[in-house]
C-alpha positions as CSV (number, residue, x, y, z in Angstrom):
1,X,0.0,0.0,0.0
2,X,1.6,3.4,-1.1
3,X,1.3,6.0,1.7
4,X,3.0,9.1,3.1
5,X,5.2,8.5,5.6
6,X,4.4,9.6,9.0
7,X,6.2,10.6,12.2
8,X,6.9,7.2,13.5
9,X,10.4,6.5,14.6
10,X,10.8,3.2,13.9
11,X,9.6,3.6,10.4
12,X,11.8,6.7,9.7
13,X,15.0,4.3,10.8
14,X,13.6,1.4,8.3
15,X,13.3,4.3,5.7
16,X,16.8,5.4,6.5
17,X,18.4,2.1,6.2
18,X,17.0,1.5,3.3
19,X,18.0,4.7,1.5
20,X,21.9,4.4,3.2
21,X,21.4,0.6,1.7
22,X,21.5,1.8,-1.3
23,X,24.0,4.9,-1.1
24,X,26.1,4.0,-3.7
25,X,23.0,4.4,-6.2
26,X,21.3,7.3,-4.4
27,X,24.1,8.8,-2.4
28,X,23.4,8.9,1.5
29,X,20.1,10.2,2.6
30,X,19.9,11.6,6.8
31,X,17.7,11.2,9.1
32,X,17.2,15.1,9.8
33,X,16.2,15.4,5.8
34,X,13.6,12.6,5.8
35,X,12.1,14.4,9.0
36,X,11.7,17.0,6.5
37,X,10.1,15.4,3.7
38,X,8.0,13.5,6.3
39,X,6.7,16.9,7.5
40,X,5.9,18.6,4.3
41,X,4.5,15.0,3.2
42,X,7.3,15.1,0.6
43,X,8.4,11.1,1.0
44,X,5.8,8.2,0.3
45,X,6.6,4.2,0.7
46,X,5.2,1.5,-0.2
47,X,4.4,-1.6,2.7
48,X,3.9,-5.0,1.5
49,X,3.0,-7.6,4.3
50,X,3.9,-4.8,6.6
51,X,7.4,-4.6,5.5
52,X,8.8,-1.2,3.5
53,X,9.5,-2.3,0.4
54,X,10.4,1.0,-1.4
55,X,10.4,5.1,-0.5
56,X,10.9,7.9,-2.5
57,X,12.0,11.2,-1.5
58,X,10.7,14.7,-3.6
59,X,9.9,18.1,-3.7
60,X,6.7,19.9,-4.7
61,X,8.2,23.2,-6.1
62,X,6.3,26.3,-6.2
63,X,6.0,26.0,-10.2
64,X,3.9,22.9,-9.2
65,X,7.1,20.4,-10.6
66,X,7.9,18.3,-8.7
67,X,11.9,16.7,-8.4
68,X,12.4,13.3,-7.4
69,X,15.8,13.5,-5.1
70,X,15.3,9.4,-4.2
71,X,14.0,6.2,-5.8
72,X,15.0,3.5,-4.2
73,X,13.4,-0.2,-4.4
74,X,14.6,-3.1,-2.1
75,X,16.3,-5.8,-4.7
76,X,14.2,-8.3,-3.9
77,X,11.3,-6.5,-5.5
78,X,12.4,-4.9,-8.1
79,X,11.3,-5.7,-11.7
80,X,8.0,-6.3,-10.2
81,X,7.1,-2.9,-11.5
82,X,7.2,-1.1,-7.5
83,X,8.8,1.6,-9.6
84,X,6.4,2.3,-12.0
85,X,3.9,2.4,-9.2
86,X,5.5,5.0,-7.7
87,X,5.6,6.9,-10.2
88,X,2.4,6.6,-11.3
89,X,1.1,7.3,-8.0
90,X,2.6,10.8,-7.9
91,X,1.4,11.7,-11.7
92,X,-2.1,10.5,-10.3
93,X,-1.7,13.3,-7.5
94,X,-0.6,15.7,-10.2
95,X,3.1,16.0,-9.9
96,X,4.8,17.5,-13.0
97,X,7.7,15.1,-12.6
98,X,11.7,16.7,-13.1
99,X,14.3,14.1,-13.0
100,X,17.8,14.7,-11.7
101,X,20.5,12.3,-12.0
102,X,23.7,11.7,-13.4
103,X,23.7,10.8,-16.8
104,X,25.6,7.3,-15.9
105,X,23.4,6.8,-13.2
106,X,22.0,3.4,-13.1
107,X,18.4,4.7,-12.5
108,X,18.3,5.9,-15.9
109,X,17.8,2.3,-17.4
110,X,14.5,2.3,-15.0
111,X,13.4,5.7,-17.0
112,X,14.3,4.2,-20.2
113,X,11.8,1.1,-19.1
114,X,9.2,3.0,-18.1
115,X,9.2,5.2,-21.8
116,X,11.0,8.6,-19.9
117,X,13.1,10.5,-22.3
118,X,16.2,12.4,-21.6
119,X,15.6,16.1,-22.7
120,X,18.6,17.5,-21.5
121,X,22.1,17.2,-19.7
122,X,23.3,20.1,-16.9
123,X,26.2,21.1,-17.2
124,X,29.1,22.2,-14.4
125,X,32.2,22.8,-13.8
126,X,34.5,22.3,-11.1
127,X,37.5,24.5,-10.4
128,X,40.2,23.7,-8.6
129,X,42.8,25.6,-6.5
């Protein structure tokens, strides 16, 4: 069942191991940030047989897009189309959906799956001193 994620500790540690799981996909996510989301009802999960399966963290911007920061699926269920359900769910709440990632991000096969098209690439530098 997809739902927001509310203001219980124990699930915001399950949500936070399972982000920090998967850190070298979607970086490290803290506890103190999905407070944040939790609050502004900016992070939704999905339980199945009680047990959270997958969360994803985003921001509803005041020009009504909405950036996804975190996808993240357990790998036990993915390719069970999780993903695509949680994406659906927030076009069905009218999200306008921007994507960030790095172009050689693995996440980008899962767009690619679910028919999402790259539009453009950002572009920075780093200097150096």
């Amino acid at each position: 069942m997809i739902e927001y994620l509310t203001n219980n500790e124990d699930e915001i540690d399950i949500v936070y191991k399972l982000f920090n799981k998967y850190s070298k996909e979607v970086w490290f996510v803290m506890k103190p940030t999905i407070r944040e989301r939790l609050n502004k009802k900016e992070l939704i999960i999905y339980k199945k047989d009680d047990k959270i399966i997958w969360a994803c963290n985003f921001h509803k911007r005041k020009d009504w897009f909405t950036t996804i920061y975190e996808i993240v699926v357990d790998k036990d269920y993915r390719g069970s189309g999780y993903g695509k359900d949680m994406i659906e769910f927030l076009i069905y709440k009218r999200h306008n959906i921007i994507l960030k990632c790095p172009v050689d991000n693995e996440s980008n096969k899962f767009y690619e799956k679910i028919w999402w098209k790259l539009y453009w690439v950002e572009k920075w530098m780093e200097y150096w001193k």
